[in-house]
N, C-alpha and C positions, 0 to 999 in steps of 0.2 A: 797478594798485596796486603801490608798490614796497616795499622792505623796513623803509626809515625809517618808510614810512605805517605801515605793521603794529606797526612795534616803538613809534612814539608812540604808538598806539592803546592797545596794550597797558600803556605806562607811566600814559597816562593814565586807563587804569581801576585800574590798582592805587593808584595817587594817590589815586583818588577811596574805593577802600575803606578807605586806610589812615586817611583824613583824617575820614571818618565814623566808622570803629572809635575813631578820637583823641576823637571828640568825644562819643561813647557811654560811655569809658568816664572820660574825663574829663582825658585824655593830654594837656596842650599839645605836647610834643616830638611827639607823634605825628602829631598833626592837623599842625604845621608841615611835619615828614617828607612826609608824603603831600602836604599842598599843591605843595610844592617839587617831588616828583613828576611831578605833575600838570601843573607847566608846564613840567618836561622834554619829558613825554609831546608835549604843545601843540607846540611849537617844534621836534620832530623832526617830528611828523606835518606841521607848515607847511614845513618843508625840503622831505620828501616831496612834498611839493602842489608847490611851485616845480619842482624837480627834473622832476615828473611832465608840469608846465605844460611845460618847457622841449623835452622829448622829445618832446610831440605837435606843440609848434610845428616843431620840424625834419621832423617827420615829415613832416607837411603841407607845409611848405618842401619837400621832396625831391621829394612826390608833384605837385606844381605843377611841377617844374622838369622832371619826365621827362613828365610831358603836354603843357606847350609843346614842348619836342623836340620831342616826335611831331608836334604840332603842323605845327613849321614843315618837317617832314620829308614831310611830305604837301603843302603847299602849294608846296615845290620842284618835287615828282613834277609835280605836276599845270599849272606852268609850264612845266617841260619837254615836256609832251605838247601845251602849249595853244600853245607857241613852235617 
């Protein structure tokens, strides 16, 4: 989890409070406030998620590229002893 996720999380519940207190106490500016919020919160927390996605896929890309190495660094070895 990264910091965008956290911090849309967070915008996206105070959205959500601001927009029910709007609508409890009868606020339109309020409830808009908070909506507007609310899909701040969404769209950083979705960055977050990309971001997030993008980092595991390298990750994985990286951990695949140093396992073939070994890979083919064994199957040399093992030519050389077999030749």
């Amino acid at each position: 989890m990264n910091t965008d996720q956290v911090q849309g999380k967070v915008k996206d519940v105070a959205g959500r409070i601001e927009r029910q207190a709007g609508e409890w106490t009868g606020d339109a500016e309020k409830q808009v406030h908070g909506a507007l919020k609310q899909v701040e919160g969404k769209v950083q927390n979705a960055w977050g998620n990309v971001k997030d996605a993008e980092k595991k896929a390298v990750d994985t890309n990286n951990e695949s590229v140093d396992d073939s190495a070994g890979t083919e660094e064994i199957d040399v070895r093992s030519r050389r002893k077999a030749g």
